[in-house]
C-alpha positions in Angstrom: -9.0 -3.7 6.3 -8.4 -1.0 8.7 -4.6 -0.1 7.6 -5.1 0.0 3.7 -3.8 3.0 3.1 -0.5 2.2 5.6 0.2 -0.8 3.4 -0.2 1.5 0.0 2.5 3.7 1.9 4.7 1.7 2.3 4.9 -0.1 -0.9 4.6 3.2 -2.6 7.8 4.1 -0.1 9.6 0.8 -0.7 9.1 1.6 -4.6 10.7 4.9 -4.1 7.9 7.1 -5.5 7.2 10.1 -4.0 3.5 11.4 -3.1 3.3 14.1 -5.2 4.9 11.9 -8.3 2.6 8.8 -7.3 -0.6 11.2 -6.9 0.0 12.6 -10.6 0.0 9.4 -11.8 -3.1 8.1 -9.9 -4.7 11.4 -11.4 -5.4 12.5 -7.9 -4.3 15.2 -5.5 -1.7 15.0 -2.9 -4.3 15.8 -0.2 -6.0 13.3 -1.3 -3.6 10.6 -1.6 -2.3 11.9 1.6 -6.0 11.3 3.3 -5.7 7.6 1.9 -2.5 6.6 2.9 -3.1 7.9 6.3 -6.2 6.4 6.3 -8.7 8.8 6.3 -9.9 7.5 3.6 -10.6 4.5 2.0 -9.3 3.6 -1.7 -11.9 3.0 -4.2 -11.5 -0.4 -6.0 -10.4 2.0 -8.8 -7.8 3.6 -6.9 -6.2 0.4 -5.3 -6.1 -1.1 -8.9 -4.5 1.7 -10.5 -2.1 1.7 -7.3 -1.6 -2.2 -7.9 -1.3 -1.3 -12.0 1.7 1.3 -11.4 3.6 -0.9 -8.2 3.2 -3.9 -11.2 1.2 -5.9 -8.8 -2.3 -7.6 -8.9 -5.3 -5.4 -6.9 -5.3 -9.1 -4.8 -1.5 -8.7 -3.6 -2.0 -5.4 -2.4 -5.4 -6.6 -0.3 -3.0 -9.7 1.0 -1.1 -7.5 2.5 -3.3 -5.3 4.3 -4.7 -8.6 5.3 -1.9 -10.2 6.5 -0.8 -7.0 8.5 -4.3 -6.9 10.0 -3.7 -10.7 11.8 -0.7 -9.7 12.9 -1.5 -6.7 14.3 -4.6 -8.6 16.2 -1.9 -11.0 17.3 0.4 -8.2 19.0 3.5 -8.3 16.3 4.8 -5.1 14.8 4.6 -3.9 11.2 8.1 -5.0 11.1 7.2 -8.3 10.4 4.9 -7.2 7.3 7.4 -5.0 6.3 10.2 -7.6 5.9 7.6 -9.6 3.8 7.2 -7.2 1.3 10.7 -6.6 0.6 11.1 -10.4 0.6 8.3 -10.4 -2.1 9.9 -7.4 -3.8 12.9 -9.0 -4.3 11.9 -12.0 -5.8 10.0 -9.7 -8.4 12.6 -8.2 -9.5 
């Protein structure tokens, strides 16, 4: 899953958390959550479930999504699509 980090941005976006709030609470630095969301580097599995903990989601939504994003990029289609998804799920959360 190349885009991780993209998909951890933009639920952490869609959530309405800012970096520097999220990173305190996933006891890490900016830079560093910075470096993952842009995806130069890769989550641990503790990091993605801590990220999954605070978004209240499970570790294997989060994966789903990078996933999912990963076809459709192979496939051509924007991260529109993905995006649309994940307020669609978002809202039947809440």
């Amino acid at each position: 899953m190349e885009n991780i980090g993209a998909i951890l941005k933009q639920l952490r976006t869609i959530y309405g958390d800012t970096a520097k709030d999220f990173s305190q609470r996933l006891l890490i630095s900016p830079s560093y959550l910075s470096e993952i969301e842009n995806g130069k580097k890769q989550p641990s599995l503790e990091i993605l479930e801590k990220y999954a903990h605070i978004l209240d989601m499970k570790p294997s939504t989060v994966l789903l999504l990078a996933e999912k994003e990963d076809d459709l990029k192979k496939k051509g289609k924007t991260t529109k699509v993905i995006r649309k998804l994940m307020l669609k799920w978002i809202s039947t959360m809440s």
